[in-house]
C-alpha positions in Angstrom: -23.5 29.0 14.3 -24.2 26.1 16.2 -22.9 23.0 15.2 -25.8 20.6 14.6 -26.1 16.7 15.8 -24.5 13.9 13.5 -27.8 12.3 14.1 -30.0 15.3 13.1 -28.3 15.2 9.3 -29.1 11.5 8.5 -27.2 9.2 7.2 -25.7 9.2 3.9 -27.0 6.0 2.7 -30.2 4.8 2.5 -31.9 1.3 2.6 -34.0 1.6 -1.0 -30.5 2.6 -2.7 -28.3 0.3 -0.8 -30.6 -2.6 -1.8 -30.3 -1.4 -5.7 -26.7 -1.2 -5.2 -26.0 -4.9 -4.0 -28.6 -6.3 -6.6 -26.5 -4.5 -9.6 -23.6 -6.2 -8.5 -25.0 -9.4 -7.9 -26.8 -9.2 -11.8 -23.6 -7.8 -12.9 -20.7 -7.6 -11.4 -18.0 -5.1 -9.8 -17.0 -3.2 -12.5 -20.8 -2.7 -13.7 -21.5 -1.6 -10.3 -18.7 1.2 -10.4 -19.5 2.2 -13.8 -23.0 3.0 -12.0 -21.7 4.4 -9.0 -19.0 6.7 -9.6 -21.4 9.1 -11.7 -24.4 9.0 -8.5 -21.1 9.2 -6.4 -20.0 13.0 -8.0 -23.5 14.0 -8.3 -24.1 13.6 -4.9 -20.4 15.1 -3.7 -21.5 18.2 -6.8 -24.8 18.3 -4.6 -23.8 18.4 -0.9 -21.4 20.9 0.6 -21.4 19.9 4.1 -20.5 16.7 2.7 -17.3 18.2 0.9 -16.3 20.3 3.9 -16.6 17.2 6.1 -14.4 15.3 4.0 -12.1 18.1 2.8 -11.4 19.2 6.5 -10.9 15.8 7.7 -8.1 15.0 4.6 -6.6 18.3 5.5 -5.7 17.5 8.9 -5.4 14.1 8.5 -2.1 15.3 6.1 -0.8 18.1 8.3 -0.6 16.0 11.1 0.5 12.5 9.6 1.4 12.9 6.1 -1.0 9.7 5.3 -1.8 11.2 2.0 1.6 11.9 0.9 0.7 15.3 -0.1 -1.6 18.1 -0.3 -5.2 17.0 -0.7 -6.7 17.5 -3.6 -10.5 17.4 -4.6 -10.2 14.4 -6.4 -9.0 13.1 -3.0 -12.6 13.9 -1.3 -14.3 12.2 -4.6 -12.3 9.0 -3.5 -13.4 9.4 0.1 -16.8 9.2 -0.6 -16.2 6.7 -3.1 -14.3 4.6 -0.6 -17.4 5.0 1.7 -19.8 3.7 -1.2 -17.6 0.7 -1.8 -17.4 -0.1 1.6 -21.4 -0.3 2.0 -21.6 -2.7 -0.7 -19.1 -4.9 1.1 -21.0 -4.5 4.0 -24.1 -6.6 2.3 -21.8 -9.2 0.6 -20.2 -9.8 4.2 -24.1 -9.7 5.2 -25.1 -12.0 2.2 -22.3 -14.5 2.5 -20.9 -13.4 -0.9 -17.6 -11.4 0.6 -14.4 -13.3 -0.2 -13.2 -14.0 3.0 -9.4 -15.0 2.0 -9.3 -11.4 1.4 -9.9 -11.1 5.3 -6.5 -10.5 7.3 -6.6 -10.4 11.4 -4.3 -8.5 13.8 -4.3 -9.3 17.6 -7.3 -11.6 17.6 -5.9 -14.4 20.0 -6.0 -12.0 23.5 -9.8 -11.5 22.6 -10.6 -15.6 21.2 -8.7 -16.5 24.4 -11.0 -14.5 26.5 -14.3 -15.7 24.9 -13.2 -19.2 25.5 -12.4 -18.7 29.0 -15.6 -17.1 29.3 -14.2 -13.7 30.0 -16.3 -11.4 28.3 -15.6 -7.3 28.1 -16.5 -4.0 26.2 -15.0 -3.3 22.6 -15.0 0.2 21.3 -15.2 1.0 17.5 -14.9 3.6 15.3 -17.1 4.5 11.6 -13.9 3.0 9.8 -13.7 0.0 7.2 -16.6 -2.5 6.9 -17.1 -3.3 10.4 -19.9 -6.2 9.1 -17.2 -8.5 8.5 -15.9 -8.4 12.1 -19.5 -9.5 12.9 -20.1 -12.1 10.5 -16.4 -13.8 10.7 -17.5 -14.0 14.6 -20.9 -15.6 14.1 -19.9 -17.5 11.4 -16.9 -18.9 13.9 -19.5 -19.2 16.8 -16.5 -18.2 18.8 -17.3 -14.8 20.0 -21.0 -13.4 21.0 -21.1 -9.6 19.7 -23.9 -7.3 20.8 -23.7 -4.0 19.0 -24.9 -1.1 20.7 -26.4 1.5 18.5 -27.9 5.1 19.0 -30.0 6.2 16.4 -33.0 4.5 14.8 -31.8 4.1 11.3 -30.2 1.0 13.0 -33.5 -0.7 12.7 -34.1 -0.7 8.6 -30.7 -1.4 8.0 -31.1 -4.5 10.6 -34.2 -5.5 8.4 -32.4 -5.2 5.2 -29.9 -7.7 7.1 -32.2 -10.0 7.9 -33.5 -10.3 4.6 -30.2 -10.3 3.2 -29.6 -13.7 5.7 -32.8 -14.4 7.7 -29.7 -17.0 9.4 -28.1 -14.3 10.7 -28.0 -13.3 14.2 -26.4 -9.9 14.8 -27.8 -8.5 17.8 -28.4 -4.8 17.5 -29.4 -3.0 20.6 -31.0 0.3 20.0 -29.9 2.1 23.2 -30.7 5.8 22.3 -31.7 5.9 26.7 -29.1 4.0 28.4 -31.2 3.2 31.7 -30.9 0.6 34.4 -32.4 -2.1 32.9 -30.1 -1.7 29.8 -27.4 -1.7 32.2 -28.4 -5.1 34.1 -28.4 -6.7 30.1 -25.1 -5.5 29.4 -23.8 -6.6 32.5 -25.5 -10.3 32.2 -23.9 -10.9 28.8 -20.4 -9.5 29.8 -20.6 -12.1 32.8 -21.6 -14.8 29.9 -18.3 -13.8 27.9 -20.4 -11.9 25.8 -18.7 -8.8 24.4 -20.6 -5.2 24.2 -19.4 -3.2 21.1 -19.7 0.5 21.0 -18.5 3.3 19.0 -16.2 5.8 20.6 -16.2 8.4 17.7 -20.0 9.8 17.7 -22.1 11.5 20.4 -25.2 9.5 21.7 -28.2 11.3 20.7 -29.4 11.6 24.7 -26.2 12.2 25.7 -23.6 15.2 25.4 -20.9 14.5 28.0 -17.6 14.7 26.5 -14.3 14.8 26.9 -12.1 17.0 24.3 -8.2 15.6 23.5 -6.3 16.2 20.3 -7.2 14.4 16.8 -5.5 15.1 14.0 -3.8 18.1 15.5 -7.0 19.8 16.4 -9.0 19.1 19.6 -12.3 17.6 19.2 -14.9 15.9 21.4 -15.1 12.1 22.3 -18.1 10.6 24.2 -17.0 8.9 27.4 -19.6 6.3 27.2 -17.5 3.3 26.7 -15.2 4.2 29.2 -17.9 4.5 31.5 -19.0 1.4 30.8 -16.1 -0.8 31.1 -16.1 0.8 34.4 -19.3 0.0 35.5 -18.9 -3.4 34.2 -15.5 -4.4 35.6 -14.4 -5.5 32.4 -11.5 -5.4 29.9 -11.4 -2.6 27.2 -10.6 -3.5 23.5 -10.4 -1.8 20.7 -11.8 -2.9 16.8 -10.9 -1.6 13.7 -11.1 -2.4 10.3 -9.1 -1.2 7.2 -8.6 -1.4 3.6 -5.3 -3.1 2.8 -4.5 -4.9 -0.5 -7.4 -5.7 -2.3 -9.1 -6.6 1.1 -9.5 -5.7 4.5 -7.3 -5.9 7.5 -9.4 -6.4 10.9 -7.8 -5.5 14.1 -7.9 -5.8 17.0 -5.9 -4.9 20.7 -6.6 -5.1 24.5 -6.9 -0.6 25.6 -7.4 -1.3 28.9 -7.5 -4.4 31.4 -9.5 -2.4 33.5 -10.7 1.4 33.5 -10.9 3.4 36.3 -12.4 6.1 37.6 -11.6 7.4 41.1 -13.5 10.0 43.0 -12.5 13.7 42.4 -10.1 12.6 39.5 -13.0 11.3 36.7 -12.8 13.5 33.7 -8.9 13.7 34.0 -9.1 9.8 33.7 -11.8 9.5 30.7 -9.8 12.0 29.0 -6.9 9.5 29.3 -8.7 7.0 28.0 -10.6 9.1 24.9 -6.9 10.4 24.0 -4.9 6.6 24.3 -8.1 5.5 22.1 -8.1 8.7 19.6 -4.2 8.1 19.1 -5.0 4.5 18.4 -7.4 5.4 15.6 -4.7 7.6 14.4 -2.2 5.1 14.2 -4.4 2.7 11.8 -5.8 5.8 9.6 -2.6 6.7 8.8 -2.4 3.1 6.9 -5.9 3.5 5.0 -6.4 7.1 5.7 -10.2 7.2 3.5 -11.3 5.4 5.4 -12.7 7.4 8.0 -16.7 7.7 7.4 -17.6 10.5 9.7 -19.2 12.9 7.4 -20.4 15.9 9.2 -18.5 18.5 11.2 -16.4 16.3 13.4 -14.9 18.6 15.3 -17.3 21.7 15.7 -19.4 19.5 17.6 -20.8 21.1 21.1 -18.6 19.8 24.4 -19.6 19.1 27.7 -17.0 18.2 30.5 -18.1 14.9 31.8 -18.8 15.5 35.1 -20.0 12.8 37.6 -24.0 12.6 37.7 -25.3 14.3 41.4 -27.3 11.7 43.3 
């Protein structure tokens, strides 16, 4: 059976209940908030077997091939994964709202990329769905240091960009919806780069419009990567970063490290190259799941998605 699109299966959060979330635990507190969310949280995990066979798969292999968990997964151990992913949307908003604790906030690595901003050296930075990703945005506005414009594929970007704003109307996070990456996006991206901008893209899903892949080995099974940030760091002439963002302690731990000061891709030798870069980014993602590993938020069938070899566009 075919595998269907991440995008197709919506998201697992919604803008109505993420709103009712955050304004429980504003009224009342953490624990209030858990004591209401860990019952919706089972109902929900009771309700939705994809969901479970995302998850279960994903724990599975993340053991057999790291021993994060420290033993066979249980599921008790999927419960917590989706109850890791609910926590982590509430943080989302209080990072949103202002109302995170940011002492709770650690950095790794952030120096090469502050130097870079101030030197007006701007570049691409690939993501992954890991940790609450909103505080790496709001730390950098609220610094003013670094300009972050995320790149985005799907339109459930724009409500939760609304929810956002209304969250804090101050806010500035610049979401590009780029579902057709054309020309004219390209000039943009390329105009903010050369303004030490950086462009921030996520190197674990498929783009809706676009199914080139390349396949290399996660968690001791091959799946496919999109080549899309490779690509463009390549286009743009620009350093490659990677972001990621972990639970550790009783906070987060953002981090950050330079891929590649330049990505190339010569003639006749392309898709050996993105693969190099797709499998030195997958083993990086690796290396900080093994430290938090629930905190991976890719629930659908990560690795029985369709590949296609990345081949170089005919002109």
């Amino acid at each position: 059976m075919k595998s269907r699109h991440w995008a197709e299966m919506g998201e697992t959060t919604f803008v109505a209940g993420i709103w009712l979330l955050y304004w429980i635990h504003r009224l009342l507190g953490r624990w209030p908030f858990r004591a209401c969310l860990y019952p919706v949280v089972l109902v929900n995990w009771l309700r939705r077997p994809a969901l479970r066979q995302a998850s279960r798969e994903y724990l599975e292999r993340m053991q057999a091939a790291t021993g994060g968990l420290g033993r066979k997964p249980h599921w008790r151990d999927s419960v917590r994964h989706v109850l890791m992913f609910a926590e982590t949307m509430l943080d989302k908003l209080l990072a949103v709202s202002g109302r995170y604790r940011f002492e709770r906030v650690r950095t790794e690595g952030r120096e090469e990329l502050y130097e870079a901003a101030k030197s007006g050296r701007g570049g691409v930075i690939v993501t992954a769905h890991m940790g609450c990703l909103e505080l790496c945005r709001t730390m950098a506005e609220r610094r003013g240091e670094v300009k972050l414009n995320i790149l985005v594929h799907t339109l459930h970007a724009e409500q939760f960009n609304r929810l956002l704003k209304r969250l804090n109307p101050e806010n500035d996070f610049r979401l590009m919806e780029v579902t057709d990456m054309g020309p004219a996006t390209a000039v943009a991206l390329n105009e903010r780069v050369e303004a030490g901008e950086f462009v921030v893209i996520a190197g674990d899903r498929i783009p809706v419009n676009s199914s080139q892949t390349v396949s290399v080995d996660f968690l001791g099974h091959p799946a496919p990567f999109p080549v899309g940030p490779y690509v463009l760091a390549a286009l743009l002439k620009c350093p490659l970063y990677l972001l990621g963002c972990i639970h550790e302690g009783d906070g987060y731990t953002i981090h950050f490290e330079r891929l590649f000061e330049r990505v190339v891709l010569p003639r006749g030798k392309r898709e050996a190259a993105l693969t190099d870069c797709a499998r030195h980014y997958a083993a990086r993602v690796t290396a900080l799941l093994q430290r938090a590993p629930y905190d991976w938020f890719n629930f659908f069938p990560f690795w029985d998605q369709v590949h296609v070899s990345a081949k170089p566009p005919t002109v």
